[in-house]
GULO-876109 format. One record per residue: residue number from 1; x, y, z of N, C-alpha, C, O in turn; residue in three letters. Coordinates in steps of 0.05 Angstrom, whole numbers. Last residue first. Layout:
BEGIN
(NUM,(X,Y,Z),(X,Y,Z),(X,Y,Z),(X,Y,Z),"ALA");
...
! end
This chain:
BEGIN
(105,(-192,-486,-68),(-198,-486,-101),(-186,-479,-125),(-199,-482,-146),"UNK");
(104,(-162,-524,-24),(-159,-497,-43),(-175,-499,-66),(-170,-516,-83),"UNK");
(103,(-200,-560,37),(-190,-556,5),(-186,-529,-19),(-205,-518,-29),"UNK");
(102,(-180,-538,99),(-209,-535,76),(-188,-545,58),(-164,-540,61),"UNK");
(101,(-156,-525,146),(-167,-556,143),(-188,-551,118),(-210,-562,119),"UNK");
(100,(-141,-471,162),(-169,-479,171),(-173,-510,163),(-193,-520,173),"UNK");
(99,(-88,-479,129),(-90,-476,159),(-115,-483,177),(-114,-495,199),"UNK");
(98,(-98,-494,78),(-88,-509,95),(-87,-501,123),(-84,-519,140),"UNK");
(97,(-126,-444,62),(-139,-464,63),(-129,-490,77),(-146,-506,85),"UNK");
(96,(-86,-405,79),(-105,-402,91),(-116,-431,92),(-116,-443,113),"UNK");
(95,(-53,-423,32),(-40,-416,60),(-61,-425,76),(-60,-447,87),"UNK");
(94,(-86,-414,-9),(-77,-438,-8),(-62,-438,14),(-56,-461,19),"UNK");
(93,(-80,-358,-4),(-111,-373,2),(-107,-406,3),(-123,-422,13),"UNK");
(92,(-36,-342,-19),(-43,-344,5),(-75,-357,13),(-86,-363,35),"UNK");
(91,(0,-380,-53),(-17,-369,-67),(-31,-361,-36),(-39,-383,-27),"UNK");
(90,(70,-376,-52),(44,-387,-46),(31,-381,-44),(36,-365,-26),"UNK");
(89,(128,-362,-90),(117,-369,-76),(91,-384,-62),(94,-408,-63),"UNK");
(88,(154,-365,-140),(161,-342,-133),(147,-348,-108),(158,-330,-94),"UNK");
(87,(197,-418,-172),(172,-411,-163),(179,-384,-149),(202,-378,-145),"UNK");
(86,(230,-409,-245),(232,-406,-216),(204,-401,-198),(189,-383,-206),"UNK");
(85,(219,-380,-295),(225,-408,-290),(218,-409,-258),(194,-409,-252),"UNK");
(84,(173,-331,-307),(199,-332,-288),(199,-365,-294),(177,-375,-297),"UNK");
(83,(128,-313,-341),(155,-299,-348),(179,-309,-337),(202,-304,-346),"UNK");
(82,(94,-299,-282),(96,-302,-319),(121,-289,-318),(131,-270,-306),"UNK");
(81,(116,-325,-224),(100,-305,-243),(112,-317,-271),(128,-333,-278),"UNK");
(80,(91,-387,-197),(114,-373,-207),(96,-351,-222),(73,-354,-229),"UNK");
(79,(80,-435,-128),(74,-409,-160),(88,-396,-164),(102,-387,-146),"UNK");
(78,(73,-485,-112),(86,-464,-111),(80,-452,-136),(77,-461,-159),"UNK");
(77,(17,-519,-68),(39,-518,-93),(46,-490,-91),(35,-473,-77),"UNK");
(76,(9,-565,-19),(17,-531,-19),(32,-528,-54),(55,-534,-59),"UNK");
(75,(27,-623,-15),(-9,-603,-1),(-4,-572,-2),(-15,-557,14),"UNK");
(74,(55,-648,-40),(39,-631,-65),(8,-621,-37),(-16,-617,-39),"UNK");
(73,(109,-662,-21),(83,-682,-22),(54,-664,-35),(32,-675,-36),"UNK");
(72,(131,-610,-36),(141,-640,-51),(113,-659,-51),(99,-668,-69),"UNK");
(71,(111,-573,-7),(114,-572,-29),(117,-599,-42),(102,-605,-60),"UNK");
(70,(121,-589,54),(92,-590,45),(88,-588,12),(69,-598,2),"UNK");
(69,(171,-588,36),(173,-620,40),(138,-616,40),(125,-634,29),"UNK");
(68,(182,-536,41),(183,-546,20),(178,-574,25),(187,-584,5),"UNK");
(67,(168,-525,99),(139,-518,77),(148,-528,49),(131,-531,31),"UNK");
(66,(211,-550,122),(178,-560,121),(158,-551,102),(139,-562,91),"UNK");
(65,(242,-503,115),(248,-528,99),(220,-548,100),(210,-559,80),"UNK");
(64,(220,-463,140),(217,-464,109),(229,-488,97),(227,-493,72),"UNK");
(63,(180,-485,189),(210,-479,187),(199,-472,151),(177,-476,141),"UNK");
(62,(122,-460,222),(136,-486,206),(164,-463,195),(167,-439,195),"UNK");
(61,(76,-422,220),(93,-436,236),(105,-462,238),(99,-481,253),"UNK");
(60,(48,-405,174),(36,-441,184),(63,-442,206),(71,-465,210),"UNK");
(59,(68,-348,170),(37,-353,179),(29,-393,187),(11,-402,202),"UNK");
(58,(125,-377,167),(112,-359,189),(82,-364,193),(71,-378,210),"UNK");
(57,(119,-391,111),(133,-410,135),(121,-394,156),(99,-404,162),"UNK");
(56,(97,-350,89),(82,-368,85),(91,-387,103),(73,-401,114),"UNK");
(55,(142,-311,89),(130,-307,99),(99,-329,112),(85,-327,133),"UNK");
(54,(194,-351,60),(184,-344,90),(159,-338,106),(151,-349,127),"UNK");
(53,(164,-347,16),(164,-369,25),(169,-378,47),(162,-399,57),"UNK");
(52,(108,-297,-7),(133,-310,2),(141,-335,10),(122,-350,11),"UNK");
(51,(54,-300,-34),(64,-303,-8),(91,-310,-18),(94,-327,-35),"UNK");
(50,(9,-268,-67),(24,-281,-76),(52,-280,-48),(65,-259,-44),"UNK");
(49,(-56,-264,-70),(-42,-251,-62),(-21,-268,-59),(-28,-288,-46),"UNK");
(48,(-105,-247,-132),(-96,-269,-106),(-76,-259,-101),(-67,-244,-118),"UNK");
(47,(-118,-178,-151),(-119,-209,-149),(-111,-233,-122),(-114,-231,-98),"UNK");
(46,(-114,-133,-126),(-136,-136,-164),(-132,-170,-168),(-142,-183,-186),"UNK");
(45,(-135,-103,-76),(-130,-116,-83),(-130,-125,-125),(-146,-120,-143),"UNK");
(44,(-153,-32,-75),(-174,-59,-75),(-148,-76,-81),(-133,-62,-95),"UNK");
(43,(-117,25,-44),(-128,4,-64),(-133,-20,-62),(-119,-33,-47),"UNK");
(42,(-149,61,3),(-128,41,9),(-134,28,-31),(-157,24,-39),"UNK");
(41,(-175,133,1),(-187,106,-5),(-155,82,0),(-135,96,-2),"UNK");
(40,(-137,181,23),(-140,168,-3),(-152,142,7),(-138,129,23),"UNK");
(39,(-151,238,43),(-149,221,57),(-157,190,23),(-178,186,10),"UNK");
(38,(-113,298,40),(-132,287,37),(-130,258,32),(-111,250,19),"UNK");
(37,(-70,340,84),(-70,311,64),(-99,305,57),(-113,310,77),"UNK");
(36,(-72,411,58),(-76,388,79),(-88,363,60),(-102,362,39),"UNK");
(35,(-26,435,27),(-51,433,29),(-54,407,52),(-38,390,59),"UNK");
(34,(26,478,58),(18,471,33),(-21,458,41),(-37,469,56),"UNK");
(33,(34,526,93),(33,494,99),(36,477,75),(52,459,77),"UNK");
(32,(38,566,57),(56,565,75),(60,533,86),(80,519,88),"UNK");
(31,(-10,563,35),(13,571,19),(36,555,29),(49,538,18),"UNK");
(30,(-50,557,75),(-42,534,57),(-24,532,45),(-15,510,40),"UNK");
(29,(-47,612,93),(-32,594,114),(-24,566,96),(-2,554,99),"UNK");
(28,(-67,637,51),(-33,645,64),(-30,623,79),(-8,612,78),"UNK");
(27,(-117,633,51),(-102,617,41),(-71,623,34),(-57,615,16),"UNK");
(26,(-129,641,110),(-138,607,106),(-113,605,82),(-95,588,83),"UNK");
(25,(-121,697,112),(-99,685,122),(-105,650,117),(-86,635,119),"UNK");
(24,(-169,710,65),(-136,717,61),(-118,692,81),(-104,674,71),"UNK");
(23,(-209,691,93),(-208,670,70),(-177,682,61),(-160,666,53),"UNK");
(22,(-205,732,130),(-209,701,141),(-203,682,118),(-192,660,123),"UNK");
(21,(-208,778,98),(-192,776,118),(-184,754,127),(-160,750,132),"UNK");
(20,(-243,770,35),(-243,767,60),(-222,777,80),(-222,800,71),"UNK");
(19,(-244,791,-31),(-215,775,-12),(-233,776,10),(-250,791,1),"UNK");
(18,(-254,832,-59),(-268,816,-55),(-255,791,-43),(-261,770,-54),"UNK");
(17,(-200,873,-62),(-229,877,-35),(-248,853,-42),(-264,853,-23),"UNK");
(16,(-139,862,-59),(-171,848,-74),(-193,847,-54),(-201,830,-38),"UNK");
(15,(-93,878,-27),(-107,897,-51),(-130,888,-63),(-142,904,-77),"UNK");
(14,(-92,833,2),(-92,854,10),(-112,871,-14),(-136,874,-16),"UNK");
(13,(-66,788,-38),(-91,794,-39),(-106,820,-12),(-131,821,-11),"UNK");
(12,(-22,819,-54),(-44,821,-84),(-73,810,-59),(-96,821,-60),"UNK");
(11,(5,812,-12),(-3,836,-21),(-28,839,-39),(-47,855,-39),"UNK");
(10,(13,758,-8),(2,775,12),(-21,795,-2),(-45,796,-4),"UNK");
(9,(43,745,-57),(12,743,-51),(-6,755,-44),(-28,762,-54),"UNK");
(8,(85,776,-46),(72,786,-58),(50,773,-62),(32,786,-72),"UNK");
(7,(107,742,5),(97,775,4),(82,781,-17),(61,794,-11),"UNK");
(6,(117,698,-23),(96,699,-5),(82,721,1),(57,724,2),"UNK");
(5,(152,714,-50),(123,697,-68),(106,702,-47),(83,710,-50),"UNK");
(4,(194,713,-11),(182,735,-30),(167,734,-38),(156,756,-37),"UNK");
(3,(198,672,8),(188,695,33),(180,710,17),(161,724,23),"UNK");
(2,(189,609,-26),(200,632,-19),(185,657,-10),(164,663,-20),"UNK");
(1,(161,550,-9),(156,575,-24),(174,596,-12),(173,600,12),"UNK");
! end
């Protein structure tokens, strides 16, 4: 905000006897700071979470040529988005489920 806008806030609220003193400089100082962050909720997931094929090599500590040879013998399939020929990676619960020894649903 420019020094000028600022002055003339000032002023206007100077001149507004139903103004405070304390509620003037709170909201000169917000001017000046702008507003303090308010604290946003994280967003919910909205589905399964779609792994890389490094990153999916990492979490099973295995090379990425191993996780394609877990690909071939079919204990990990690969997923593609709509729309793509190409796999885009692994469904992480199918990560998970091979790591704990469970079957993916």
């Amino acid at each position: 905000m420019l020094p000028t806008t600022l002055q003339a806030v000032r002023s206007i609220l100077t001149a507004d006897p139903s103004v405070n003193p304390p509620d003037r400089n709170r909201l000169l100082a917000i001017l000046r700071q702008g507003p303090e962050p308010q604290a946003t909720p994280a967003a919910a997931p909205t589905g399964p979470r779609l792994m890389r094929r490094k990153e999916a090599a990492q979490r099973l500590s295995v090379s990425c040529r191993t996780l394609d040879k877990y690909s071939q013998r079919g204990l990990l399939r690969k997923r593609t988005l709509p729309g793509h020929r190409r796999a885009s990676g692994f469904l992480e619960m199918d990560v998970v489920a091979l790591i704990t020894g469970r079957d993916a649903q």
